[in-house]
PDB file of N, CA, C and O in Angstrom:
ATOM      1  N   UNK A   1      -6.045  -0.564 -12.178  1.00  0.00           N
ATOM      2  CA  UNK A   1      -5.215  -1.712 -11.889  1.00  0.00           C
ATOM      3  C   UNK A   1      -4.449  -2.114 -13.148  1.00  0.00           C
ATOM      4  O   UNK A   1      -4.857  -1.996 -14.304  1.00  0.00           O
ATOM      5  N   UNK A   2      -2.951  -2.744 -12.633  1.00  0.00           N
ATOM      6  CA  UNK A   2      -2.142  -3.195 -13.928  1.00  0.00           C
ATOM      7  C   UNK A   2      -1.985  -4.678 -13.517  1.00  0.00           C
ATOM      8  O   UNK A   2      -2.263  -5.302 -12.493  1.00  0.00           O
ATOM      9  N   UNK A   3      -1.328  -5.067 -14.932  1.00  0.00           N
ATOM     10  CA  UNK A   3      -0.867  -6.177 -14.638  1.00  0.00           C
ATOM     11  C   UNK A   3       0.132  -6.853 -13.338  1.00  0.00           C
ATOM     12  O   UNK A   3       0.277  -7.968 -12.838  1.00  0.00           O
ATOM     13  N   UNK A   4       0.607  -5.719 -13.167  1.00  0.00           N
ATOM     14  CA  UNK A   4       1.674  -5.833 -11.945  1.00  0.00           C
ATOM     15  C   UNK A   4       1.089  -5.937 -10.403  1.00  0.00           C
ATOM     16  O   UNK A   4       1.616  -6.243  -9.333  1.00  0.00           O
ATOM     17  N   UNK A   5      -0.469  -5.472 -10.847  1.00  0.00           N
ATOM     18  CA  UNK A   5      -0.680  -5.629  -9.405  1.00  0.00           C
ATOM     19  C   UNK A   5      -1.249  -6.494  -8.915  1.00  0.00           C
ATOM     20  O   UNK A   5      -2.319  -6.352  -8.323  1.00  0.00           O
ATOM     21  N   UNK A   6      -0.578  -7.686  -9.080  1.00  0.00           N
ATOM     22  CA  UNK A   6      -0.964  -9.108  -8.727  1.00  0.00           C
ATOM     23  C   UNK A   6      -1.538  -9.440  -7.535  1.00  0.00           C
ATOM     24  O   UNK A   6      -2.218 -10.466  -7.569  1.00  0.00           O
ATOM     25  N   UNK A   7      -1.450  -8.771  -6.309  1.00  0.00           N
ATOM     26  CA  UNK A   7      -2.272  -8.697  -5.111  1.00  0.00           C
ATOM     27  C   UNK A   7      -3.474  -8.462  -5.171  1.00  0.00           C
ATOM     28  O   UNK A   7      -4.452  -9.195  -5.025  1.00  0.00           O
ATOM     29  N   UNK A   8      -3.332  -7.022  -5.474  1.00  0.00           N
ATOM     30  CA  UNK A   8      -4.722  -6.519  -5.649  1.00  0.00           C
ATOM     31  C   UNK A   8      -5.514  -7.565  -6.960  1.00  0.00           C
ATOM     32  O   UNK A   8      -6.710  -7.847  -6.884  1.00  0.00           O
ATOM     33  N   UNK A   9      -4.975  -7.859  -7.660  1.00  0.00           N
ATOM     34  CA  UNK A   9      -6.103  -8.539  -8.835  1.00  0.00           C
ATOM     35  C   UNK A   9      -6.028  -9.202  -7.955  1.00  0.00           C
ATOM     36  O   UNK A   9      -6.524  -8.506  -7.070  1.00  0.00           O
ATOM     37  N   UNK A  10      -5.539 -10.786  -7.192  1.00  0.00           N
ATOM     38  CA  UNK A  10      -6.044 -11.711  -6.078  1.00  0.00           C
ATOM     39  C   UNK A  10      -7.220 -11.214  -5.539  1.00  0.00           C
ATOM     40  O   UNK A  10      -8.329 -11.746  -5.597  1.00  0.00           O
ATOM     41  N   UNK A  11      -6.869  -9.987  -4.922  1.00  0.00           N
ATOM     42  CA  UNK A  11      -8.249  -9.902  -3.552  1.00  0.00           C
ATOM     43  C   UNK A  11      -9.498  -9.839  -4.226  1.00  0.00           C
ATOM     44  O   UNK A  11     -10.435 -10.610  -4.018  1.00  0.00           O
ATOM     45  N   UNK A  12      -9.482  -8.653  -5.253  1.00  0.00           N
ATOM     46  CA  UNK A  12     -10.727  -8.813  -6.401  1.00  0.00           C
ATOM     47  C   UNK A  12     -10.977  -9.647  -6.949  1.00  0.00           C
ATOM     48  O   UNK A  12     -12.082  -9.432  -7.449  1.00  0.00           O
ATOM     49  N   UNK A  13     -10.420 -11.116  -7.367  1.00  0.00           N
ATOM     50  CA  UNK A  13     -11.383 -12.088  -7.842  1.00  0.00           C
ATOM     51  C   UNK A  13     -11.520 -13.115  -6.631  1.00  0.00           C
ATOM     52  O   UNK A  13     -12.642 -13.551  -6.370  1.00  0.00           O
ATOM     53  N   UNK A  14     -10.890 -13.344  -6.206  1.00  0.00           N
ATOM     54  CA  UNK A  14     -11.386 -13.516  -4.733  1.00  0.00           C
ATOM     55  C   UNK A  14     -12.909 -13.152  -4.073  1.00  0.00           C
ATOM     56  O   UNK A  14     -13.742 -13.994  -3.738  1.00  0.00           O
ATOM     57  N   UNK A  15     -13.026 -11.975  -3.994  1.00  0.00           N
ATOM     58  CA  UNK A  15     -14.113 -11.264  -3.986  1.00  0.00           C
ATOM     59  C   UNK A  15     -15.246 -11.636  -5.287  1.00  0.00           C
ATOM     60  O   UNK A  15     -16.413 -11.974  -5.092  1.00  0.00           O
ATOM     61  N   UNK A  16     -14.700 -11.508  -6.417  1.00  0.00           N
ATOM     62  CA  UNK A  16     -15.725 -11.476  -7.479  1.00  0.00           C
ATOM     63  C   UNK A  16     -16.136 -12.797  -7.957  1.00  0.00           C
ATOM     64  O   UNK A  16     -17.095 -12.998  -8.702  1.00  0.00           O
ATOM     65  N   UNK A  17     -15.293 -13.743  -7.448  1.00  0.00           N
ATOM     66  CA  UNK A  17     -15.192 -15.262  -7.838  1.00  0.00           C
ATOM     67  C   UNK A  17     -15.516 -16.117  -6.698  1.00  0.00           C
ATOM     68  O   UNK A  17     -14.965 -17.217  -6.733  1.00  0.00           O
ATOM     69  N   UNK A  18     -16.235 -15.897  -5.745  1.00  0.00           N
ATOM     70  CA  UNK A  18     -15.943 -16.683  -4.481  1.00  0.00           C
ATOM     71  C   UNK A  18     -16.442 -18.177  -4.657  1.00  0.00           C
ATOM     72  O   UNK A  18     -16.102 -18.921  -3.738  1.00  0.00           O
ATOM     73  N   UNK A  19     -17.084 -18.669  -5.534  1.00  0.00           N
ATOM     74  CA  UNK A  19     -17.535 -20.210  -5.053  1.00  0.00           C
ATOM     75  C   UNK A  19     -16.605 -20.722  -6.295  1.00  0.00           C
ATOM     76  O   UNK A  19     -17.055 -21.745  -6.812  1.00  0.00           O
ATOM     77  N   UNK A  20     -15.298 -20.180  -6.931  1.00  0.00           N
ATOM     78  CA  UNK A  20     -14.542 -20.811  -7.902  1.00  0.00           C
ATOM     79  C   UNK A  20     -12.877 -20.980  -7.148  1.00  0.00           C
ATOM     80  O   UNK A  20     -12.135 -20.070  -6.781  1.00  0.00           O
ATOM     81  N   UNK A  21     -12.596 -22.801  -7.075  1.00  0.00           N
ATOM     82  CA  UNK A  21     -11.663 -22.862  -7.175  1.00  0.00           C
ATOM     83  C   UNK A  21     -10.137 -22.331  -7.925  1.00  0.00           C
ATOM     84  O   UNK A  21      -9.710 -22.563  -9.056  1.00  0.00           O
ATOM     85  N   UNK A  22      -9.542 -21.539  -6.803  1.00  0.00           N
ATOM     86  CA  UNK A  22      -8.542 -20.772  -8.081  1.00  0.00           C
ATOM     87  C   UNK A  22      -7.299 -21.866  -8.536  1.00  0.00           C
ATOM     88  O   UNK A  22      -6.480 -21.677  -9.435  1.00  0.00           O
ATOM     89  N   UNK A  23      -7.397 -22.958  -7.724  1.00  0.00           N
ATOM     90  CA  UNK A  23      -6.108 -24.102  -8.145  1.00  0.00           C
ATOM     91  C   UNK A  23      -6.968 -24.922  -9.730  1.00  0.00           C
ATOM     92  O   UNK A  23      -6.293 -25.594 -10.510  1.00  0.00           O
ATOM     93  N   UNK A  24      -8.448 -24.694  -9.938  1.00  0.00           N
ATOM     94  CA  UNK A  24      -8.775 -25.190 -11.666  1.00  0.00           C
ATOM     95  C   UNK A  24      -8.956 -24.346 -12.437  1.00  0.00           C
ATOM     96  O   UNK A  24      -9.387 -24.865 -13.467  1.00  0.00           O
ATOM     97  N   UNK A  25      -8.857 -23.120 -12.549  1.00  0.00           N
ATOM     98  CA  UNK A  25      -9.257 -21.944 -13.380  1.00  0.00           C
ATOM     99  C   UNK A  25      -7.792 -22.198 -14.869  1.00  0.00           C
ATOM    100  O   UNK A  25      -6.572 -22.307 -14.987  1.00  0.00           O
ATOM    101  N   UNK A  26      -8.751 -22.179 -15.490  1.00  0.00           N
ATOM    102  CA  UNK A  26      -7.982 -22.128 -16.989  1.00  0.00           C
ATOM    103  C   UNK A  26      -7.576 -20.856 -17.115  1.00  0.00           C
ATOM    104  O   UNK A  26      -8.304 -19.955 -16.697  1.00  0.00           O
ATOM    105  N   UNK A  27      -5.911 -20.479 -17.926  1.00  0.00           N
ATOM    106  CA  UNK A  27      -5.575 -19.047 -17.790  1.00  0.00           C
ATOM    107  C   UNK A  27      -6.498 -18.645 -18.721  1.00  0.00           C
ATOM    108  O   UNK A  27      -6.824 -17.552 -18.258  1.00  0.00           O
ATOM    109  N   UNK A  28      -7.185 -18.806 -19.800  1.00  0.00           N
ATOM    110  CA  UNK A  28      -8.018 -18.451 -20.704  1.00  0.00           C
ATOM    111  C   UNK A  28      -9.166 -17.726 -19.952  1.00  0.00           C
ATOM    112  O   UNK A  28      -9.541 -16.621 -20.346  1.00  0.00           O
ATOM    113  N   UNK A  29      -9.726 -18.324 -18.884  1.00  0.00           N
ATOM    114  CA  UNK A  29     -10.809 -17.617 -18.193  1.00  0.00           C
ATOM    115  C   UNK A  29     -10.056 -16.544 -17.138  1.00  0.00           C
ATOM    116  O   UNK A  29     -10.545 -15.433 -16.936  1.00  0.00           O
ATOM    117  N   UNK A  30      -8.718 -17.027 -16.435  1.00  0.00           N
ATOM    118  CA  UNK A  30      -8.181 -16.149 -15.850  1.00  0.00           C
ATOM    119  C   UNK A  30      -8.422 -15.093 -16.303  1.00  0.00           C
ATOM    120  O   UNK A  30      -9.168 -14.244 -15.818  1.00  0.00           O
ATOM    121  N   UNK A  31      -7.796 -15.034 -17.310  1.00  0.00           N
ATOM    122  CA  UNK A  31      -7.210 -13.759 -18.157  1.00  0.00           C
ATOM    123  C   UNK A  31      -8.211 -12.822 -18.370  1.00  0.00           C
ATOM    124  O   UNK A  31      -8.029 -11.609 -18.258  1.00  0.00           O
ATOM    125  N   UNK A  32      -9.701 -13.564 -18.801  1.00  0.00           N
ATOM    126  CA  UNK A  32     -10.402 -12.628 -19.440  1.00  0.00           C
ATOM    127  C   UNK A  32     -10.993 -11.841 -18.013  1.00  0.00           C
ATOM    128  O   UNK A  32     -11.446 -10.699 -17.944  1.00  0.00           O
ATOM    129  N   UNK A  33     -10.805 -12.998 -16.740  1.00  0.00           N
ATOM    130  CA  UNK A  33     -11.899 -12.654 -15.373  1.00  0.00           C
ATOM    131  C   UNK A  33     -11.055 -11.484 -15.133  1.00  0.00           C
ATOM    132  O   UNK A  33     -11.745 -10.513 -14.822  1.00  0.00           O
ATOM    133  N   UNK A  34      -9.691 -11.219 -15.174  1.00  0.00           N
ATOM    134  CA  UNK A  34      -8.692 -10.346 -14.993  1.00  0.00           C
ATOM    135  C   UNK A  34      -8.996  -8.805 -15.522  1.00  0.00           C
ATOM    136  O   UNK A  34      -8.945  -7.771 -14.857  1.00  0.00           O
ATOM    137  N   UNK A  35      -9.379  -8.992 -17.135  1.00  0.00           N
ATOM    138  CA  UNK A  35      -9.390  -7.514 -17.689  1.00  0.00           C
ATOM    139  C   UNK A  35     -10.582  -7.350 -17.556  1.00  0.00           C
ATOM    140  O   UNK A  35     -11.018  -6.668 -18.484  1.00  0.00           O
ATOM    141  N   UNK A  36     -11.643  -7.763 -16.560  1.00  0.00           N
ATOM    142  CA  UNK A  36     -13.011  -7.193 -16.688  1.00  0.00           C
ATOM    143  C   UNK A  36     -13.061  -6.960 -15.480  1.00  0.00           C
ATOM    144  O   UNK A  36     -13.989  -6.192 -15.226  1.00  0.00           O
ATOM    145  N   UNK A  37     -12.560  -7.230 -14.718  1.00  0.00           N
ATOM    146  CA  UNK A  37     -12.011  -6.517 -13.531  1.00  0.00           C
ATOM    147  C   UNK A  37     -12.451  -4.692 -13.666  1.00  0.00           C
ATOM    148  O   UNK A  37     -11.962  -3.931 -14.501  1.00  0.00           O
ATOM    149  N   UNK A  38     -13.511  -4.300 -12.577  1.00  0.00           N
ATOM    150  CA  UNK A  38     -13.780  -3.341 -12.551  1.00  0.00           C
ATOM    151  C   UNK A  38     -12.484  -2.254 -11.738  1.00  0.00           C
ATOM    152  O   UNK A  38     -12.398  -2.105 -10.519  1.00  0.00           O
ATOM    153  N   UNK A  39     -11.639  -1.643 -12.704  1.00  0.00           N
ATOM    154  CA  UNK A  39     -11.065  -0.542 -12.424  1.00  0.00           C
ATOM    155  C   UNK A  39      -9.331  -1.522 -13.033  1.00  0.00           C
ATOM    156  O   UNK A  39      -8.160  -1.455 -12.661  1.00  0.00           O
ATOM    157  N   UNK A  40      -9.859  -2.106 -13.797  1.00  0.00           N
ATOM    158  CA  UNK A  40      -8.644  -3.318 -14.540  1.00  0.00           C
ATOM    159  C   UNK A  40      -7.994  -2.032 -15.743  1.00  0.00           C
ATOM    160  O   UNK A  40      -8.958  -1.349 -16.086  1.00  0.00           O
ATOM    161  N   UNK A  41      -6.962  -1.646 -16.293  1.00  0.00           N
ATOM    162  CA  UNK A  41      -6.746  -0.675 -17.356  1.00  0.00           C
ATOM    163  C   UNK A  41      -5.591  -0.740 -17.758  1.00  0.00           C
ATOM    164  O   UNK A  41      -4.859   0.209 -17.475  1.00  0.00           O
ATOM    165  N   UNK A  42      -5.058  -1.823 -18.516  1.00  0.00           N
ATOM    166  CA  UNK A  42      -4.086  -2.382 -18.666  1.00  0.00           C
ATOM    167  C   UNK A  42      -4.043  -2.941 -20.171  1.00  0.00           C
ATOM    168  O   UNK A  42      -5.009  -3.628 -20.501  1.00  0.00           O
ATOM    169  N   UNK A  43      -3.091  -2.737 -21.064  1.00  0.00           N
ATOM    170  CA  UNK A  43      -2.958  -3.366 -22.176  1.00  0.00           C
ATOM    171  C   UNK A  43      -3.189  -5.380 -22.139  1.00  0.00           C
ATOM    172  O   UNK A  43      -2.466  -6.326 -21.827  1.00  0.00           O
ATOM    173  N   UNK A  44      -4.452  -5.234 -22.593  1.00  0.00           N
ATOM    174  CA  UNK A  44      -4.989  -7.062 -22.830  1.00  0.00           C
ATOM    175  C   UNK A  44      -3.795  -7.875 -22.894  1.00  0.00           C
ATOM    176  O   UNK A  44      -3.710  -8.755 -22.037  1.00  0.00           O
ATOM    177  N   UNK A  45      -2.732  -7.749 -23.841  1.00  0.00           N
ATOM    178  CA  UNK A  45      -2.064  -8.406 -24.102  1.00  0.00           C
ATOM    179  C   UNK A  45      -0.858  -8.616 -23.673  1.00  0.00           C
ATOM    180  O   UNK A  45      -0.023  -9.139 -24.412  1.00  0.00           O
ATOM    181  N   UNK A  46      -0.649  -8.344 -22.751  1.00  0.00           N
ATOM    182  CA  UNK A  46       0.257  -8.095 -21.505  1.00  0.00           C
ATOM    183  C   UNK A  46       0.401  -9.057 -20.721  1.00  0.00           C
ATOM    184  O   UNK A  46       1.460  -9.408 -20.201  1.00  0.00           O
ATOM    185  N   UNK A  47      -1.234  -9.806 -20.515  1.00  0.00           N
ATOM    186  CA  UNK A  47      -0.834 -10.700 -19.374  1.00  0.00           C
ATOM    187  C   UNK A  47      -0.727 -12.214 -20.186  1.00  0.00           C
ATOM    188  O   UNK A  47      -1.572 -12.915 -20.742  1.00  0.00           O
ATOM    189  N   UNK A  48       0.442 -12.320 -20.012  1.00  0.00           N
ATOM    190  CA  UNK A  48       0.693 -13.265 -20.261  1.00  0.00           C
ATOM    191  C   UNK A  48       1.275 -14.684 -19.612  1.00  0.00           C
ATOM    192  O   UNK A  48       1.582 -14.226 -18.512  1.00  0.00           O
ATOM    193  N   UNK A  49       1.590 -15.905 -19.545  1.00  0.00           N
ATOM    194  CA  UNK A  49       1.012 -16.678 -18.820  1.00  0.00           C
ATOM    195  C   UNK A  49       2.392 -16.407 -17.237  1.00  0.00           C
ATOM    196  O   UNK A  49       2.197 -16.793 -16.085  1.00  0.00           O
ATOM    197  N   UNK A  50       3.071 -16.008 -17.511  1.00  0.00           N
ATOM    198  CA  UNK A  50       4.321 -16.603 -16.149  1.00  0.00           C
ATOM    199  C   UNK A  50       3.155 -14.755 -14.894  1.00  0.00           C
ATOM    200  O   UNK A  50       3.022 -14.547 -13.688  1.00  0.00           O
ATOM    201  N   UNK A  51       2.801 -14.190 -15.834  1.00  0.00           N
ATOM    202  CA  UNK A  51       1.934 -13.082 -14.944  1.00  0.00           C
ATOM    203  C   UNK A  51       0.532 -13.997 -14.694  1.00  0.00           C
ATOM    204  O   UNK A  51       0.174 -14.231 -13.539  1.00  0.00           O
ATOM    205  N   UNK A  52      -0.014 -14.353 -15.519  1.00  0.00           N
ATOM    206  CA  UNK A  52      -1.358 -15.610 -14.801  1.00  0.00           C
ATOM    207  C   UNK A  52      -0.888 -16.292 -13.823  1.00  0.00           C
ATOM    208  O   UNK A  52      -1.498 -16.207 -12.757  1.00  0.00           O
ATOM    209  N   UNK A  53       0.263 -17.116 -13.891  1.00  0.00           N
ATOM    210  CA  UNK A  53       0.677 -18.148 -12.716  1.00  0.00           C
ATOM    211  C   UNK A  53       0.795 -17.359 -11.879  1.00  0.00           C
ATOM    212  O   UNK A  53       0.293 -17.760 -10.829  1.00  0.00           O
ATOM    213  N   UNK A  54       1.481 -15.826 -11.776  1.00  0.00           N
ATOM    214  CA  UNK A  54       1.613 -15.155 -10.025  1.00  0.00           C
ATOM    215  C   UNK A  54       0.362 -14.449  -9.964  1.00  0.00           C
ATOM    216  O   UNK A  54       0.359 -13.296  -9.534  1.00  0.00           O
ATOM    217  N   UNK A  55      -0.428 -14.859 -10.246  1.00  0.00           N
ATOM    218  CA  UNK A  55      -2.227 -14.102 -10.272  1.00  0.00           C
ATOM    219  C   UNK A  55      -2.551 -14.849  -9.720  1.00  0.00           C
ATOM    220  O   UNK A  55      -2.764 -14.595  -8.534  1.00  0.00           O
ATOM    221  N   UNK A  56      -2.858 -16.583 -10.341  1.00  0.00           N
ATOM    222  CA  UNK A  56      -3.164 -17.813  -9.840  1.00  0.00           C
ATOM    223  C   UNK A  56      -3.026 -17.811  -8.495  1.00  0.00           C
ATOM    224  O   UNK A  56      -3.857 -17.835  -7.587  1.00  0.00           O
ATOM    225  N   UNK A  57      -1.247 -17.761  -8.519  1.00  0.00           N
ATOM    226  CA  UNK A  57      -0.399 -18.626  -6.818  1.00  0.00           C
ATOM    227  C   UNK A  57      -1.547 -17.130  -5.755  1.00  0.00           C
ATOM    228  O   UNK A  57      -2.353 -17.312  -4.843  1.00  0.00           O
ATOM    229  N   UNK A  58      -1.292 -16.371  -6.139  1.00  0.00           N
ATOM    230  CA  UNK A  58      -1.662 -14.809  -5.080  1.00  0.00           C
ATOM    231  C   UNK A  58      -3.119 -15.184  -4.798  1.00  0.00           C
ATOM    232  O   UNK A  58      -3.578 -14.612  -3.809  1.00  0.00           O
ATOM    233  N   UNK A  59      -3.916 -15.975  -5.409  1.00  0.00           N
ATOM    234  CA  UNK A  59      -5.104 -15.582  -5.734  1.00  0.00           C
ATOM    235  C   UNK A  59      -5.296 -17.180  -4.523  1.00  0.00           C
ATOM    236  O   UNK A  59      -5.871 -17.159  -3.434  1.00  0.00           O
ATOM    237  N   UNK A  60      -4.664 -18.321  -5.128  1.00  0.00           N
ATOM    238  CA  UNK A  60      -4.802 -19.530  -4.133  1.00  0.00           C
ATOM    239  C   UNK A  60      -4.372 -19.084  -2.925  1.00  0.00           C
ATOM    240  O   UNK A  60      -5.243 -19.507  -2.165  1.00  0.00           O
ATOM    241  N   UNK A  61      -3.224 -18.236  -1.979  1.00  0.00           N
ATOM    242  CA  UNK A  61      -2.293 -18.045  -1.044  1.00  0.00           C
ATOM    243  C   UNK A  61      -3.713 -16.867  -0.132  1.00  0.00           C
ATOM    244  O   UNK A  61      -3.970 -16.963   1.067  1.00  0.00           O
ATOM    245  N   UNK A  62      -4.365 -15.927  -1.040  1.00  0.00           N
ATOM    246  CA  UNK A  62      -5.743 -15.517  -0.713  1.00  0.00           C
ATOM    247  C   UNK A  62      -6.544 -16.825  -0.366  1.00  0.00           C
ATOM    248  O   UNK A  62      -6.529 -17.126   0.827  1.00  0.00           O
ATOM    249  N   UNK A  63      -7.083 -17.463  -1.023  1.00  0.00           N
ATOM    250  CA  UNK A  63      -8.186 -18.052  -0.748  1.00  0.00           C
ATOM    251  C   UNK A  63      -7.602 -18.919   0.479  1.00  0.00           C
ATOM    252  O   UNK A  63      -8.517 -19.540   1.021  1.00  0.00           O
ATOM    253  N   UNK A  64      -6.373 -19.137   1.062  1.00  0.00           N
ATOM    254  CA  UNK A  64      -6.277 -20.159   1.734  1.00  0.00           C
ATOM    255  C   UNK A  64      -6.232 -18.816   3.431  1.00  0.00           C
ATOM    256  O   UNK A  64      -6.134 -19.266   4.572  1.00  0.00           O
TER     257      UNK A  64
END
């Protein structure tokens, strides 16, 4: 998984995160819940925040 694949990271923390609100998640925890993401392989420093916010929105638009 890359940074780009903002869906797929949604469904997986979705999945890996289920009793965490994704509308309070700090991008700081985003980020890190992001690159530990099993099958995540993406330069760390990449995601940066306007890619957190369409992680976030994908990830709330999932949970709803």
């Amino acid at each position: 998984m890359k940074w780009t694949d903002i869906n797929q990271i949604a469904i997986e923390l979705y999945d890996s995160q289920p009793d965490t609100d994704p509308t309070t998640v700090r991008f700081t925890d985003l980020h890190n819940w992001v690159v530990n993401l099993p099958g995540f392989d993406d330069d760390h420093s990449r995601g940066g925040e306007k890619v957190l916010e369409a992680i976030q929105q994908a990830w709330i638009d999932e949970a709803e």
